[in-house]
N, C-alpha and C positions, 0 to 999 in steps of 0.2 A: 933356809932354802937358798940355794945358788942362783947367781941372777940368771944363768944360760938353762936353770932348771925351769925359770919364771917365763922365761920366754918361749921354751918349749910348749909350755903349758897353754901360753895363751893362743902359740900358733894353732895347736890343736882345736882350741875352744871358736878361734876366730872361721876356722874351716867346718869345722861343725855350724854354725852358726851360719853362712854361706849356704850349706848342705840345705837346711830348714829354709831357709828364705829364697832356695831356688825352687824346692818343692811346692814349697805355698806358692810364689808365682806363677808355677807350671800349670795347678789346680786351676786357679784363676783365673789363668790361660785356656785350660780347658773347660772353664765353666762357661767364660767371657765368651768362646767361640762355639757354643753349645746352644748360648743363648741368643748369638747371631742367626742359627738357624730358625727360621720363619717357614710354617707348614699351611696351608689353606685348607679346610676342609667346607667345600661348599654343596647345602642340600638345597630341595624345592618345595618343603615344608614343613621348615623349624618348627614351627609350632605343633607337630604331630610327637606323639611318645616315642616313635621307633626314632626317628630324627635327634632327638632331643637324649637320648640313651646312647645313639651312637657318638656323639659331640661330647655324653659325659666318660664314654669310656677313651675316646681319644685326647680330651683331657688328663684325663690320667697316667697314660702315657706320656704325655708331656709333659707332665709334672715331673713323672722319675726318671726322662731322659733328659728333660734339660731344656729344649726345644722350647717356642713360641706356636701355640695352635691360633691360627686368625679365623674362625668361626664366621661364615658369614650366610646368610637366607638368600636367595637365588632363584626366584618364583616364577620368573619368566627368561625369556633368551635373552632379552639387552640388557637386564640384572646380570646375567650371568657372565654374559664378556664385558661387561665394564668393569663385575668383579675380577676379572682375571687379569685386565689392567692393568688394577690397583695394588693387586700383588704382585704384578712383576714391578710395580714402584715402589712398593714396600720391601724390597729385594728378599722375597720370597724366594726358595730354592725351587718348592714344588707346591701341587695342590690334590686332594682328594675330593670329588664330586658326582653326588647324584642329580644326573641334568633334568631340568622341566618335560625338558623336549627331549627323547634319544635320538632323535634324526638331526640334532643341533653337533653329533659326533665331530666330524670334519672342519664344522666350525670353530670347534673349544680345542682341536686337535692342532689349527692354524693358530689360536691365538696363545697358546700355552709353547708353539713353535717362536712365533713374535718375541715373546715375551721372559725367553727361554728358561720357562718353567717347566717341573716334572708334570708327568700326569698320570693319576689312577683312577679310573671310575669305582662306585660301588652301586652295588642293584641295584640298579638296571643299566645294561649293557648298550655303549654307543650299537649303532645303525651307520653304516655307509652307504654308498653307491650298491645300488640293485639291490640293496633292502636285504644285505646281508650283515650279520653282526662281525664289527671292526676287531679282528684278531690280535689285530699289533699295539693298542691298546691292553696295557696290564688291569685287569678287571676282579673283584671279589663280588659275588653273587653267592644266591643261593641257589641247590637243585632244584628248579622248579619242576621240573616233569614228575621228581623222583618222589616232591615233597605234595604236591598233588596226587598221585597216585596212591601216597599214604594218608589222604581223604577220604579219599575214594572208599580204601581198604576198613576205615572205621566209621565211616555211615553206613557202609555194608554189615558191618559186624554187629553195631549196635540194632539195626533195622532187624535184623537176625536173630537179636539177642530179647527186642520187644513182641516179637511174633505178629510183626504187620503183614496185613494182608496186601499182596502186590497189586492189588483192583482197585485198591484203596488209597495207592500210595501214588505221589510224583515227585521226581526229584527236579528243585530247582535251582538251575545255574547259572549264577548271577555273574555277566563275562565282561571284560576288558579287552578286549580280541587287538585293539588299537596299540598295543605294549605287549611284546612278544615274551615277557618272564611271566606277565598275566595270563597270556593264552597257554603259557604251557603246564600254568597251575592247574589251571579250570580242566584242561583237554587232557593232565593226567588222570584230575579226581573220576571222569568220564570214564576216560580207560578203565578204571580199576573197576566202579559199578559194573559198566558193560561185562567183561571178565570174569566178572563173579555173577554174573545170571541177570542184571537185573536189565528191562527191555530199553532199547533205545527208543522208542516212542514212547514211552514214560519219564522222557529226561525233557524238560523244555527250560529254555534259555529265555535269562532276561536281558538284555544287554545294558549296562551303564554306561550314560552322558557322563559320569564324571564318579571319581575312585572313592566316593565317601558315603556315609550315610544316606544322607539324602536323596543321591543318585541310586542308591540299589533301591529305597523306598521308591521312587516315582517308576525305577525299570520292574519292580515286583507285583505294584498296585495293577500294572497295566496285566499281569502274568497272569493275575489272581482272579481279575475281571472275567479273562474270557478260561477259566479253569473250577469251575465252582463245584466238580463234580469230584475235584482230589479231597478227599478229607483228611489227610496227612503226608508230610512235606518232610524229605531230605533236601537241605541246602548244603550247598559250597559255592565257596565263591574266590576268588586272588588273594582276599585279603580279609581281616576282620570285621571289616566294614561294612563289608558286601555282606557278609550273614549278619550282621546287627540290623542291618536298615530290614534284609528280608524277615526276622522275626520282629519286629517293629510292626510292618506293614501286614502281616500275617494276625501280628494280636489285635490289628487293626478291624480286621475282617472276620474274628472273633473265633480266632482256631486257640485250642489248650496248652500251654505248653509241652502236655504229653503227648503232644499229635506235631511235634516240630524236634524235629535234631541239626540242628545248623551246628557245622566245623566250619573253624576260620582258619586263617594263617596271619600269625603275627606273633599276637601275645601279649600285647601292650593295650592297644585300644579297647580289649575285653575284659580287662577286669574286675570294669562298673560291672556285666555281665555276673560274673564270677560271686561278688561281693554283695550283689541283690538278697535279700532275708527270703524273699520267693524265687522259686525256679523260674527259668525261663527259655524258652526253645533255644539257649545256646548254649549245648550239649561243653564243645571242648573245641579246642584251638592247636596247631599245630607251631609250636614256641621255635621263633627261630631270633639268631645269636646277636644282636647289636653288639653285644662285648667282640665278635672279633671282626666287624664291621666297621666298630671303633676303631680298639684298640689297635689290634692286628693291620688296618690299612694303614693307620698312622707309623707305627714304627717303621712298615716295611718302603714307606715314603722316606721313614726320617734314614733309614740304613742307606737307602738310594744315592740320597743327597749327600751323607757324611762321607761313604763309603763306598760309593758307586756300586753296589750290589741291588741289580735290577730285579721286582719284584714278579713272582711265577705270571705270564700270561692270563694264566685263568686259575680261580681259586675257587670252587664252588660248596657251601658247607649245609649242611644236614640243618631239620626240625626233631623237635621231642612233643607230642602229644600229653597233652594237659588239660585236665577239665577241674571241674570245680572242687575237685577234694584235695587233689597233689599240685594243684599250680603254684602254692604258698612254698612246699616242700623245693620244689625243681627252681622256682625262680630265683630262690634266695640262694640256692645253687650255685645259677648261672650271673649271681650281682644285680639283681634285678629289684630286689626286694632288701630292707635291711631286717 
């Protein structure tokens, strides 16, 4: 072989070899600035399933995008802007959060402005000034009117389907009225009863101190006291909670399971319900998405940030109805279940 052939050879080998080692830089380059990306996702109570679902599904997304998720609990208002602080010294780009307080809007608005971080709320939607919801906030929620209403429409169905007598019956509404995605669960499931025949002075409200178990038990005990004359009970309430504590406080007072249909909304907190070897007054649940609560808020932050591609103003996404025979079917569906 000629030495001007040798040299040939190795120019070509030495530029290939350049070629591979600028590629592999490049990756590294783009992984290195991938993993500079810093995302917040902060809720008001980690320790709940829906909470804890959405943090695993926006984990996962930052798994396959590359990004840094800083996870953080958020339970009250000086939690919450200390957290937003600590990520703008974390040089976070942006953050996703469901606030304690929705009247706290303006505040997490200024310090996310400070701090010059992104921001996206998820269910439940900031409050401004005059107690109007903050439009120029990018927001993902669910339809609550639409997903109440579709309460409404299956305690009507089923009530219909057990042949109660309406002398007999009361439904009760277990409300949050203080949280406007709550009142508009409750005041759609209302709607939908009303609409379909059944009397407004047959619906009596319990109102809840506080969005858990315990708060619907002490607002239902009080319902049940001065109501001894219903002997069977439609419940709805914001959330799952609110119908577990009502059929709690209901088996309390020594009503049957077959004289209780409590619909929830959630999907998560019900499936001790679900999984009980006995029935129990809590009929079915209206399943809604932490996958794109998660998921779906997280990337559409991380696009924001990479890529300056600002996320829809409002995003609002549907429930699927699930009770105790198809929730196993639907949940593993929607990644809920393995």
């Amino acid at each position: 072989m000629s030495r001007s052939r040798i040299l040939t050879d190795s120019a070509v080998l030495l530029v290939v070899l350049a070629g591979v080692v600028l590629t592999c830089l490049q990756g590294c380059d783009s992984r290195d600035s991938a993993k500079k990306t810093k995302i917040g996702f902060l809720v008001n109570h980690p320790e709940e399933a829906w909470y804890i679902n959405e943090w695993k599904f926006a984990q996962k997304c930052a798994d396959e995008k590359g990004f840094e998720l800083i996870k953080i609990g958020a339970p009250t208002a000086q939690k919450l802007l200390s957290a937003i602080d600590n990520l703008g010294a974390m040089g976070a780009g942006g953050f996703i959060v469901c606030a304690p307080d929705v009247h706290l809007g303006p505040a997490i608005v200024a310090k996310a402005k400070q701090n010059d971080l992104k921001l996206f709320s998820v269910d439940d939607r900031f409050i401004g000034a005059g107690g109007k919801p903050m439009e120029d906030v990018p927001y993902m929620g669910i339809s609550a009117k639409e997903i109440g209403r579709d309460v409404g429409r299956a305690l009507w169905a089923e009530f219909k389907r057990r042949g109660w007598k309406m002398d007999q019956t009361g439904a009760c509404a277990v409300t949050y009225d203080s949280l406007l995605t709550a009142k508009e669960r409750t005041d759609g499931a209302k709607e939908s009863l009303l609409a379909a025949g059944f009397p407004q002075q047959r619906i009596y409200e319990a109102p809840m101190r506080t969005e858990d178990v315990p708060g619907s038990m002490e607002a239902v005990n009080a319902l049940l006291a001065k109501r001894p004359e219903i002997k069977k009970w439609l419940i709805y309430s914001e959330n799952d909670e609110g119908v577990m504590g009502a059929v709690r406080a209901m088996e309390q007072f020594g009503f049957p399971p077959e004289n209780i249909i409590g619909i929830g909304i959630g999907g998560s907190t019900c499936l001790v319900e679900f999984r009980k070897e006995k029935l129990t007054g809590f009929f079915a649940t209206i399943l809604i998405s932490p996958r794109r609560h998660g998921y779906e808020t997280a990337e559409l932050m991380y696009e924001w940030i990479t890529q300056g591609k600002e996320p829809p103003k409002l995003t609002l996404t549907q429930g699927i109805l699930v009770d105790r025979d198809s929730y196993e079917k639907v949940m593993k569906e929607q990644g809920l279940l393995d």
